[in-house]
C-alpha positions in Angstrom: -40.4 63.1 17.7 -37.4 63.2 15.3 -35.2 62.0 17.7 -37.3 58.5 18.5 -37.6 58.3 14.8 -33.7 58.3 14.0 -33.2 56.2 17.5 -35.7 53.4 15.5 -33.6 54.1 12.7 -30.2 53.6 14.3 -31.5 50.3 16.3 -32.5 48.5 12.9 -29.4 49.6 11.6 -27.3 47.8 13.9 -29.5 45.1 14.2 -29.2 44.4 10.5 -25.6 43.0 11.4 -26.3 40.5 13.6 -29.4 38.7 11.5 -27.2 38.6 9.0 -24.4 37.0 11.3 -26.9 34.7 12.4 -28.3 33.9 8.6 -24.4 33.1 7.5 -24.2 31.0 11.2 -27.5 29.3 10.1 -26.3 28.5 6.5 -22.7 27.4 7.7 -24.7 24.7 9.5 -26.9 23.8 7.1 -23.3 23.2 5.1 -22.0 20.7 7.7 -24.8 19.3 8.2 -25.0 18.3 4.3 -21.1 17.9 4.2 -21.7 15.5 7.2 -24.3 13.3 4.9 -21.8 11.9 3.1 -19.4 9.2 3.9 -15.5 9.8 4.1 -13.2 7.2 2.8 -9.5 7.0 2.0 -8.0 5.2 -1.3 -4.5 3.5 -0.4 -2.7 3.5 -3.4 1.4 2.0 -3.9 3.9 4.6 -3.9 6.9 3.4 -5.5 5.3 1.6 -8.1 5.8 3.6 -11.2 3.8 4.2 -13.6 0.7 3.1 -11.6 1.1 4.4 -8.5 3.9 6.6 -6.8 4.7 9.4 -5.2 6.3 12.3 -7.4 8.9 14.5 -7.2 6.4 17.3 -5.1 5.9 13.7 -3.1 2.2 14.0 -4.1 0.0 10.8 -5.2 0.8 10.4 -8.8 0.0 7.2 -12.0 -2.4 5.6 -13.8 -4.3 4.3 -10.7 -4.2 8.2 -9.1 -5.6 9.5 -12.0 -8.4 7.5 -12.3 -9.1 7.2 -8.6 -9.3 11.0 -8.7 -12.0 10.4 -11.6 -13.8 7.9 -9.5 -13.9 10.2 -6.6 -15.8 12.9 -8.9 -18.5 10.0 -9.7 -18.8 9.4 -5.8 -18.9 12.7 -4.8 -22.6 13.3 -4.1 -22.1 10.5 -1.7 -18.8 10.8 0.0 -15.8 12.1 0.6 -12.7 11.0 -1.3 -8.8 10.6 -0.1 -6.2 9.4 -1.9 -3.0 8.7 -0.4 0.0 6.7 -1.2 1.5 4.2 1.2 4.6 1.6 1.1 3.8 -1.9 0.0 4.3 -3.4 3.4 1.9 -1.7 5.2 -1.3 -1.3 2.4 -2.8 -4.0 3.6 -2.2 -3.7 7.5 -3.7 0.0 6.6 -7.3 -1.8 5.0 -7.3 -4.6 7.8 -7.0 -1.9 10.6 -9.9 0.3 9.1 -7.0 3.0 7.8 -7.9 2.3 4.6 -11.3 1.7 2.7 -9.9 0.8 -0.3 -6.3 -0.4 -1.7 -5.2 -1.3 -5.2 -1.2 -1.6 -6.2 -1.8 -3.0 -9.5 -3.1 -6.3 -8.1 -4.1 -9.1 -9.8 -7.2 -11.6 -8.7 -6.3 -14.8 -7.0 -8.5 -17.2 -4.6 -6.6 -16.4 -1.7 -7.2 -12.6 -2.1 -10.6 -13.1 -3.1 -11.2 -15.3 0.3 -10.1 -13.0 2.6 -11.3 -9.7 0.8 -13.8 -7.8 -1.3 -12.5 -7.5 -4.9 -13.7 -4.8 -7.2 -15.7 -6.8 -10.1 -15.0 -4.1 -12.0 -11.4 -4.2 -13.5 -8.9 -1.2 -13.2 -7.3 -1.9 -16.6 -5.8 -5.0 -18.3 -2.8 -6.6 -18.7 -3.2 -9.2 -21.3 -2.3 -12.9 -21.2 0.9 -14.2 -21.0 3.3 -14.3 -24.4 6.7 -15.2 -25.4 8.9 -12.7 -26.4 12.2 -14.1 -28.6 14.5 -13.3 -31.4 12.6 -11.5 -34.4 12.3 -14.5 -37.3 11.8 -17.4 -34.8 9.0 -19.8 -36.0 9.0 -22.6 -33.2 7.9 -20.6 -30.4 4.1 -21.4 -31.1 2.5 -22.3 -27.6 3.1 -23.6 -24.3 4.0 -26.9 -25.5 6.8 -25.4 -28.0 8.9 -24.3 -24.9 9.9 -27.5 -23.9 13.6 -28.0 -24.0 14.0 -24.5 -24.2 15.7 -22.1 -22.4 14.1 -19.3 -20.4 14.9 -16.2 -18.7 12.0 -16.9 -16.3 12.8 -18.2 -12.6 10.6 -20.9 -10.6 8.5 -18.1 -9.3 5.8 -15.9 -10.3 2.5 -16.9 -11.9 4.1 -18.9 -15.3 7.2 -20.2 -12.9 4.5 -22.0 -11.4 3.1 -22.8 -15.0 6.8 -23.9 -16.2 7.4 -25.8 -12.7 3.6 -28.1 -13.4 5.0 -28.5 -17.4 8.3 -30.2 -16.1 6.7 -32.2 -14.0 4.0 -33.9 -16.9 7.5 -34.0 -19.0 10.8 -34.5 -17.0 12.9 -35.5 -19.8 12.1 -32.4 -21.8 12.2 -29.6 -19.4 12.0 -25.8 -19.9 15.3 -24.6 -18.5 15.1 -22.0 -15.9 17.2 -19.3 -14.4 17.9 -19.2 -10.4 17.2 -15.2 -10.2 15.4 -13.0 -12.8 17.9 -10.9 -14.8 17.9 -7.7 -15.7 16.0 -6.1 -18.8 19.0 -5.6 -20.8 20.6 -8.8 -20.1 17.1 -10.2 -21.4 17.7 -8.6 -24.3 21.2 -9.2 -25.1 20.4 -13.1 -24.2 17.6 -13.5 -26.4 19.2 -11.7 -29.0 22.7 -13.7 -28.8 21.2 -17.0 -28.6 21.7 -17.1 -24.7 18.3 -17.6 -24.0 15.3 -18.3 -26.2 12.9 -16.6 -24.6 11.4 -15.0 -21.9 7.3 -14.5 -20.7 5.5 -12.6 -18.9 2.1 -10.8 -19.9 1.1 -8.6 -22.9 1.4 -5.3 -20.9 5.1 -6.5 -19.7 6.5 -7.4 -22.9 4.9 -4.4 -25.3 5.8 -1.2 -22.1 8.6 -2.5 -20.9 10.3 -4.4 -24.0 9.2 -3.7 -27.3 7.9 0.4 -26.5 11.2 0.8 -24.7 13.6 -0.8 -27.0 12.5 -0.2 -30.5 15.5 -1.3 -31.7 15.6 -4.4 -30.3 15.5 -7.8 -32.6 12.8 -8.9 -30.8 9.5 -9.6 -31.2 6.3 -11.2 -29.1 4.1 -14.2 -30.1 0.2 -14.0 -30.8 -0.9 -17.1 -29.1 -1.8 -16.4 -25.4 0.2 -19.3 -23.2 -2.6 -19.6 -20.9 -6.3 -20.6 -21.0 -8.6 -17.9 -22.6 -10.7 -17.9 -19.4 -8.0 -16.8 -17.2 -8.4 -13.9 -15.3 -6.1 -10.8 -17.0 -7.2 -7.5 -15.2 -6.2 -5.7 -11.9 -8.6 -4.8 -9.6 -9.2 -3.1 -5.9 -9.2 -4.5 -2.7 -11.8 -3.4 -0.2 -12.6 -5.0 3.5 -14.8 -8.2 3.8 -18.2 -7.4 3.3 -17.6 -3.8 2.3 -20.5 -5.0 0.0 -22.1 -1.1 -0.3 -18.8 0.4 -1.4 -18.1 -1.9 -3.9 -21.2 -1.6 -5.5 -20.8 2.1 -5.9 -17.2 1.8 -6.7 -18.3 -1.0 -9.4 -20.9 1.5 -10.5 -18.4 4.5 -11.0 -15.5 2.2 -13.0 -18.2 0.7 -15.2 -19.6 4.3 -16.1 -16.1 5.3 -16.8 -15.2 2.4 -18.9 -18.4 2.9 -20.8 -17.8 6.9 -21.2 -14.5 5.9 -22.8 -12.5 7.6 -19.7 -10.3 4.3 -18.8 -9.2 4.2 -22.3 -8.3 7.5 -22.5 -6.2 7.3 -19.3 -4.6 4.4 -20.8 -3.9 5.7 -24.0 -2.4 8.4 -22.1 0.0 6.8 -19.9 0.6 3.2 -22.0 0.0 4.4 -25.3 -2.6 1.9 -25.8 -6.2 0.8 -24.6 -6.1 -1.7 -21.8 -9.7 -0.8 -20.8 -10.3 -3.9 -22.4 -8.2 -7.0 -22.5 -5.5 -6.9 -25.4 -5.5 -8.9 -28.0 
């Protein structure tokens, strides 16, 4: 009799094992299939594009547009999956086109043609202000676009205000702004402007105040307080996604906006710029 009682014993011993094997088995896939619920997508992001987006030195994703893709990805994550990766210039968009990517951003700016053949964000990554004038500290001229006529500019025929500079010329050809054939350096910007070589140079608010002003303190330079072009025109970066990507976008838009609102982008930016471009600088 004691012997078929310890035999029952011994047999739910060592069964005890193997329901609880097959509980952990049964929870595993009650993991996966939860894991499985939500949606895995992949964030492109530049990676020589400091100091938005770049690899660093342990070749990881690294910038302002990392950082706060990482802090979307936590307001996504009951609903999917996030990866961020950096990829070259030339193949970001061959990556979204092909289905690589869901989402791209390398500090891009809306245009039509962008917006025609992809899904922008309508929620901005940050902004970079209107265009200015930066010139020699004292100058009292340089008051609009209007006041550049005649003038000489560090500014080539391309980019967004060569294009502006290129229509001015035309409505006033015997008063043209003056423009260089290649872009020069920063420093030769500076020493022109400040030696009377040039009398200005423009490019956005962001431009001129990180990589002027903040960078060269010392510099006699200073930028103008009249924005160059129209007050409606569009001054913030934003992400790309694939035409018609219309459910991501809305949960992306939803996550950014809950961010700016939280006060998170202007924390980032305060963080890498040193000012808020959550909103647009005035």
């Amino acid at each position: 009799m004691k012997k078929r009682v310890l035999a029952l014993i011994l047999l739910a011993l060592m069964l005890l094992p193997m329901a609880a094997c097959g509980n952990d088995e049964e929870n595993q896939g009650n993991e996966n299939d939860q894991n499985d619920e939500k949606q895995s997508i992949t964030i492109a992001i530049g990676n020589s594009y400091q100091p938005f987006c770049y690899l660093n030195e342990n070749e990881e994703p690294d910038g302002y547009e990392n950082d706060l893709f990482e802090l979307v990805a936590e307001k996504l994550s009951d609903k999917y999956n996030v990866k961020i990766v950096c990829e070259s210039w030339d193949n970001i968009f061959v990556g979204l086109e092909s289905g690589k990517y869901d989402i791209i951003s390398h500090h891009l700016a809306y245009n039509e043609d962008r917006a025609e053949k992809y899904t922008v964000s309508e929620e901005s990554l940050m902004f970079y202000g209107n265009y200015r004038v930066l010139y020699k500290k004292g100058r009292t001229d340089i008051t609009d676009l209007d006041s550049l006529q005649g003038l000489v500019m560090a500014n080539t025929a391309s980019g967004n205000m060569g294009t502006v500079f290129e229509e001015l010329n035309a409505e006033h050809p015997d008063n043209p702004v003056v423009l260089q054939e290649t872009t020069p350096s920063t420093e030769t910007i500076i020493a022109g402007i400040e030696s009377g070589l040039y009398d200005g140079y423009c490019h956005t608010y962001f431009d001129l105040q990180i990589k002027f002003l903040d960078a060269y303190p010392e510099a006699d330079l200073e930028m103008s307080t009249i924005d160059l072009l129209d007050d409606d025109v569009d001054c913030g970066t934003y992400a790309i996604l694939k035409k018609g990507n219309t459910d991501l976008q809305a949960d992306f838009d939803a996550a950014l906006k809950e961010l700016r609102e939280e006060g998170k982008i202007a924390e980032l930016c305060i963080e890498w710029f040193g000012e808020d471009y959550s909103v647009n600088p005035q």
